[in-house]
C-alpha angles and dihedrals in degrees: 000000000000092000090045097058090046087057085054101050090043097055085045089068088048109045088043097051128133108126095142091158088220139109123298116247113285112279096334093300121155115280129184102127100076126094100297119078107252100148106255089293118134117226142204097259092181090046091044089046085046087044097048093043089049098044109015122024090072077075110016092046120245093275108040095263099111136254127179090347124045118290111257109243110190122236101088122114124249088242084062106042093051092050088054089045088051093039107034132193154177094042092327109127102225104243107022080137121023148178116005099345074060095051087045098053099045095051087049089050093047089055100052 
């Protein structure tokens, strides 16, 4: 059980990664094109940062780094990061963001 849940945890870094260490998008304008896959979608990058520092930086940290929670390192796929974020793990409660805030959160983290 105990190696079950540190894979989790340890997928869970991964899916929910998107500490890129740089800027945030100009003036909350749409983003998508950046490093993350995000196919090809823009974002709301203002509503997903309000989104993330209402419903995930308690435990992801304010800047991404972790708190509670992993640290999000970028380099997962929009596709991943909403199905960690429905499903939840390792300690993640599934929905705590759904439909397309979900969706808009996820595109602007996997473009981090």
């Amino acid at each position: 059980m105990k190696k079950f849940l540190m894979a989790i945890a340890g997928s869970a870094v991964l899916v929910l990664g998107a500490c890129g260490g740089g800027g945030e998008d100009d003036a909350g304008e749409a983003g998508g094109d950046g490093g993350g896959d995000t196919g090809g979608e823009t974002y709301d990058a203002a509503a997903a940062e309000e989104t993330y520092q209402a419903n995930c930086a308690q435990c992801h940290g304010e800047n991404l780094e972790g708190a509670s929670g992993p640290a999000l390192p970028g380099g997962n796929s929009q596709e991943d990061i909403v199905s960690m974020i429905e499903n939840g793990g390792s300690g993640m409660p599934p929905n705590i963001v759904e439909g397309d805030e979900a969706e808009n959160v996820a595109a602007w983290l996997a473009d981090q």
